[in-house]
C-alpha positions, 0 to 999 in steps of 0.5 A: 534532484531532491524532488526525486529523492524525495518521490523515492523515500515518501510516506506512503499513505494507507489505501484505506484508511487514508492515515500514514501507512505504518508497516506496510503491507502491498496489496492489489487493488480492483484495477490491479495497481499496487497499493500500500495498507496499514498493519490495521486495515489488513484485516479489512483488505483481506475480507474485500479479497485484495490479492497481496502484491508479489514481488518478482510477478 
């Protein structure tokens, strides 16, 4: 039971910088899964062209 709790409520790491990812942003990687970037690195997701991940689609 707290394995899944604990799965829920982890840290997410940045997709970029591989540091702990502070404010999150949602975006879409190459294979289209959902990746979390740090409020540093979106400037660097934006420029690869990361469409952001839309809740609801």
């Amino acid at each position: 039971m707290s394995s899944i709790i604990s799965k829920l409520f982890r840290k997410k790491k940045c997709f970029i910088c591989n540091q702990k990812a502070v404010s999150p942003q949602y975006y879409l990687d190459d294979q289209h899964n959902k990746v979390a970037v740090c409020y540093k690195c979106i400037e660097y997701a934006e420029r690869r062209a990361m469409p952001r991940f839309k809740w609801g689609r």
